[in-house]
C-alpha positions as CSV (number, residue, x, y, z in Angstrom):
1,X,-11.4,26.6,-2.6
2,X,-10.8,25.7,-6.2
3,X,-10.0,22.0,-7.3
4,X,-7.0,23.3,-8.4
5,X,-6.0,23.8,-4.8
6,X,-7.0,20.1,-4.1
7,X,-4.7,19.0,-6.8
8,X,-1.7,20.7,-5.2
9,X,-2.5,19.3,-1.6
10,X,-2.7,15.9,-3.3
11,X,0.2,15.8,-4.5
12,X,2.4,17.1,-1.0
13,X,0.3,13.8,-0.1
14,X,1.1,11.4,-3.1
15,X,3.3,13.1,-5.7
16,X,2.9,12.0,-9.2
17,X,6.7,11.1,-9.1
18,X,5.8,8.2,-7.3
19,X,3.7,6.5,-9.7
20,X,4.4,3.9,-12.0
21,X,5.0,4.7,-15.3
22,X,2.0,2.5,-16.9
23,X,0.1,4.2,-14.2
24,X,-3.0,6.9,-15.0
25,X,-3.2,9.2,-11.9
26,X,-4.0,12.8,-11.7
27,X,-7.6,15.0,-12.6
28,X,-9.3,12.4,-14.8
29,X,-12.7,14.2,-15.4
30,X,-13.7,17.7,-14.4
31,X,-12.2,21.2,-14.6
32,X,-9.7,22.6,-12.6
33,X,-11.2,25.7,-11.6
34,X,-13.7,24.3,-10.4
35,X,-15.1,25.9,-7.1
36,X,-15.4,23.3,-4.6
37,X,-17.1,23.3,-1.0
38,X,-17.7,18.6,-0.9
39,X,-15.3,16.3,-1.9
40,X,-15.8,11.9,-1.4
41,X,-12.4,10.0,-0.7
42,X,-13.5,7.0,-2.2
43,X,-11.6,3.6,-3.3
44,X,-13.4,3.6,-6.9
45,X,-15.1,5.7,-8.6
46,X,-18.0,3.8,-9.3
47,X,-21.7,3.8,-9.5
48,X,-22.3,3.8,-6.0
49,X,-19.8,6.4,-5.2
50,X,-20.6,8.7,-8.0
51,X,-24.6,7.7,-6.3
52,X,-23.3,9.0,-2.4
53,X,-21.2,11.5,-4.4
54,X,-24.5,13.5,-5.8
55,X,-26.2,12.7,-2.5
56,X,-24.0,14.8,-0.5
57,X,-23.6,17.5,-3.1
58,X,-20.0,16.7,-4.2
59,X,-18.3,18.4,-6.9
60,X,-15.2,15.9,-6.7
61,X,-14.3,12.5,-5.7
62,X,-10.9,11.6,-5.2
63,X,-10.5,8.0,-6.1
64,X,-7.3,4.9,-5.5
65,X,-8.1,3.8,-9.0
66,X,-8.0,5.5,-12.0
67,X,-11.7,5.2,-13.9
68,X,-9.4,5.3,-16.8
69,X,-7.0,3.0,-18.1
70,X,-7.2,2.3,-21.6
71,X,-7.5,4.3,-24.2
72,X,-11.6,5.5,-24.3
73,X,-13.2,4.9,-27.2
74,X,-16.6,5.9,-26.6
75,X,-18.3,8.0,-23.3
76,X,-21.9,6.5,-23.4
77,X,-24.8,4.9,-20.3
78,X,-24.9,2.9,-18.2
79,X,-21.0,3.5,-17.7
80,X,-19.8,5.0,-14.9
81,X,-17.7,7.4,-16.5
82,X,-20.6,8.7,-18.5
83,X,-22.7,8.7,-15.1
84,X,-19.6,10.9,-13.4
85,X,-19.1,13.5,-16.8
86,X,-22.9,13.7,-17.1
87,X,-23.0,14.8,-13.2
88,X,-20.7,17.3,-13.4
89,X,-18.7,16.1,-10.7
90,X,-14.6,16.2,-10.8
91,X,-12.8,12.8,-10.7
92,X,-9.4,13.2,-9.2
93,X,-7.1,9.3,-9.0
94,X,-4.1,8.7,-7.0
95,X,-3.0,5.1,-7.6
96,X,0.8,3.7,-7.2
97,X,1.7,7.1,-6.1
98,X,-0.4,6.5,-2.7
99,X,0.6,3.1,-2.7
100,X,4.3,4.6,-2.5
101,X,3.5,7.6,-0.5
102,X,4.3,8.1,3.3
103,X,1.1,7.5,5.1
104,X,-0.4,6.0,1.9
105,X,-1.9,2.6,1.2
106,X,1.1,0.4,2.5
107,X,2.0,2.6,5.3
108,X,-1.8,2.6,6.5
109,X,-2.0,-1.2,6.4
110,X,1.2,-2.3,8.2
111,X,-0.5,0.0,10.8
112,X,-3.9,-2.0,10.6
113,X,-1.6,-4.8,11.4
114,X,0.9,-4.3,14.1
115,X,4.1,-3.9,12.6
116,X,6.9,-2.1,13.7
117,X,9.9,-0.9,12.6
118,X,8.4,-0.4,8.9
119,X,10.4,0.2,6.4
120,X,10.1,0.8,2.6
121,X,10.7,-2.6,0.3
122,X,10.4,-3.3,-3.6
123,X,11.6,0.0,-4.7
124,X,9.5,1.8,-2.2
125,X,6.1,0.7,-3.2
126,X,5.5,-1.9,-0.7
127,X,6.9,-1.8,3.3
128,X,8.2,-4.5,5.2
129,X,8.1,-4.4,9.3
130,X,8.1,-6.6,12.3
131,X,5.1,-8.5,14.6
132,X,4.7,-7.7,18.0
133,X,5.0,-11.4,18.5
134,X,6.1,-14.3,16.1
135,X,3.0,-16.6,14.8
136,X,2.2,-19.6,12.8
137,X,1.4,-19.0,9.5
138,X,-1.9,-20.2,10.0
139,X,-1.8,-18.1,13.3
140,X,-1.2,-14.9,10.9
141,X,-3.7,-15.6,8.1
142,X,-6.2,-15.7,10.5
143,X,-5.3,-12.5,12.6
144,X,-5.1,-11.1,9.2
145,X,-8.8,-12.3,8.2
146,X,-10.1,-11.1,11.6
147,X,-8.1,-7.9,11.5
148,X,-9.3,-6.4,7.8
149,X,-12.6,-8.1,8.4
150,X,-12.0,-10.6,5.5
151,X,-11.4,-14.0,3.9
152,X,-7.8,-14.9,2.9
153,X,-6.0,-17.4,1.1
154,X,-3.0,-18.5,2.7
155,X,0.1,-20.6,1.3
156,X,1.8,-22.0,4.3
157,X,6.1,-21.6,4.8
158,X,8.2,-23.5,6.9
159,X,9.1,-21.0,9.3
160,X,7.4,-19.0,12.4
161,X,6.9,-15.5,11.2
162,X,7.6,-12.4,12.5
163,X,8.9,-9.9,9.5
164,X,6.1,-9.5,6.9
165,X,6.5,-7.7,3.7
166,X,2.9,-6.4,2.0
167,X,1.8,-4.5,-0.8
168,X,-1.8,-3.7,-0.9
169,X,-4.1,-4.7,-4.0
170,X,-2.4,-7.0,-6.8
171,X,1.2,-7.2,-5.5
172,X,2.1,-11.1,-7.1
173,X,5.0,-9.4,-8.5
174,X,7.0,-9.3,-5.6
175,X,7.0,-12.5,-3.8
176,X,10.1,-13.7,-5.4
177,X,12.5,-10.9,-4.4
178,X,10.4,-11.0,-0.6
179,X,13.1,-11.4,2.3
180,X,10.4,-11.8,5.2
181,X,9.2,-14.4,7.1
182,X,5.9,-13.6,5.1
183,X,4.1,-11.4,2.9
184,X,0.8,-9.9,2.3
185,X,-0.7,-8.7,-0.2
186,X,-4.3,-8.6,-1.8
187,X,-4.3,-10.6,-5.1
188,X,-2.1,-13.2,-6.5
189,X,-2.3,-14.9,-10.0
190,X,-1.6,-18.5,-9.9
191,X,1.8,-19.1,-11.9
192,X,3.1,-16.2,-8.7
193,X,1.2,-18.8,-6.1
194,X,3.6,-21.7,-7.9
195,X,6.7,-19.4,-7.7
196,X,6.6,-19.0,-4.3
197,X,9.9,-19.5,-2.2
198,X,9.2,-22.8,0.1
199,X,10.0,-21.2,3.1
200,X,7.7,-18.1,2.4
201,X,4.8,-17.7,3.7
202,X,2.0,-15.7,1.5
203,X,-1.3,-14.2,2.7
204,X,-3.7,-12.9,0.2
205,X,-6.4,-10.7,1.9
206,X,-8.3,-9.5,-1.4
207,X,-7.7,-6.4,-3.3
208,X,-10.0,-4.2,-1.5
209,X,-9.5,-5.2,1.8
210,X,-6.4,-4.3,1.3
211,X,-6.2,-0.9,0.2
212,X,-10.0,0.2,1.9
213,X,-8.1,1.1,4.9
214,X,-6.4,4.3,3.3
215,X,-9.9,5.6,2.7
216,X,-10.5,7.5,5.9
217,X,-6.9,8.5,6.8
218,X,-6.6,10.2,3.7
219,X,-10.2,11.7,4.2
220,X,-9.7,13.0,7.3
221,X,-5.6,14.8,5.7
222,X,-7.3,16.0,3.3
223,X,-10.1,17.9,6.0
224,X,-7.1,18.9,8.2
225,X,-5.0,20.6,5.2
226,X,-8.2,22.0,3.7
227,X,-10.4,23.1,6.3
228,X,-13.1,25.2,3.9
229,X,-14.1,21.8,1.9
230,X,-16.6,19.3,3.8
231,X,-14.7,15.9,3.5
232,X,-16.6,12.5,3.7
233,X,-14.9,9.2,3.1
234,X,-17.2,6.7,1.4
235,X,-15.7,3.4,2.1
236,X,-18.1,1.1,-0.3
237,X,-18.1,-2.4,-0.8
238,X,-16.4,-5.2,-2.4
239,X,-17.1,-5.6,-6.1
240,X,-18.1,-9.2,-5.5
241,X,-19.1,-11.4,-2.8
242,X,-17.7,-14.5,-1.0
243,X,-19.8,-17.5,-1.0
């Protein structure tokens, strides 16, 4: 098949409707009628993506964040979006719009987590669902630690929980409009730490633990609606360490 084919399958998956509007998703690098037969599903589109990418003979990667925000001023080494024009290989992004999109990023980790009877909250970005069984806060940070395989920082609420609200990656924005009993998210800036309603309680599980989990669901739609193209998800690592 033809990128161009991707394209369109990506966006039954995550329309472009959905994003934000500061948002940059959509082909990034690479030429549309491109012939593809390897495609990475990867959370960035960085150097050790773009590494795997040429390992397995990719001619795309289609990445949760854009390489390319800001205006780009210059295309030169040891940057990775020199590294990915240089190898040829297409760069495809879908950001908000997968956060937003059924079976995206939100939908995938309320999953990870238990919850039932999801539901879309914050304009439909992030979803908002109910524990199998109510817990502590401290109770949930830890189940949440232990279920995404990471380290969180928690912000204790008076109550017992059992709705949570989440939004994967940076999602400080909403706790003061969140109804739940708690909310999740992966990053929160301090002055959204000090806004928080006393009887909330907030979880922050780290940006990517929080949105790695859509990367082999959406691998393995994509293989199922495009059955010619070998699909690998390449899951990574955290940009930085905990110590």
């Amino acid at each position: 098949m033809i990128l161009k084919e991707l394209m369109t399958v990506m966006e039954t998956i995550a329309p472009k409707a959905l994003a934000e509007e500061w948002d940059n998703v959509g082909l990034l690098v690479g030429d549309a009628s491109r012939e593809l037969d390897t495609v990475v599903v990867t959370l960035d589109a960085d150097e050790a993506a773009i590494r795997f990418a040429k390992e397995q003979g990719a001619q795309a990667i289609v990445a949760h964040h854009p390489l390319i925000f800001s205006p780009v001023r210059a295309v030169c080494a040891p940057s990775a979006l020199y590294t990915l024009a240089a190898s040829g290989i297409a760069c495809f992004a879908a950001h908000t719009n997968l956060d937003a999109a059924k079976g995206g990023v939100n939908d995938v980790l309320a999953a990870k987590i238990g919850l039932t009877d999801v539901c879309e909250a914050f304009g439909g970005i992030g979803r908002i669902g109910r524990l199998s069984q109510e817990m502590t806060p401290e109770g949930f940070a830890t189940f949440v630690g232990q279920t995404l395989g990471t380290r969180v920082q928690l912000r204790k609420g008076i109550k017992t929980i059992r709705t949570v609200a989440l939004v994967g990656g940076a999602g400080g924005d909403f706790i003061a409009d969140c109804e739940a009993d708690a909310y999740l998210t992966g990053e929160i800036k301090h002055h959204e730490w000090l806004e928080t309603p006393a009887h909330l309680t907030v979880v922050a599980a780290g940006h990517y633990a929080t949105e790695v989990v859509v990367v082999e669901p959406l691998a393995n739609r994509l293989q199922k609606s495009c059955p010619a193209l070998r699909v690998i998800p390449f899951t990574g690592h955290a940009p930085y360490t905990t110590v």
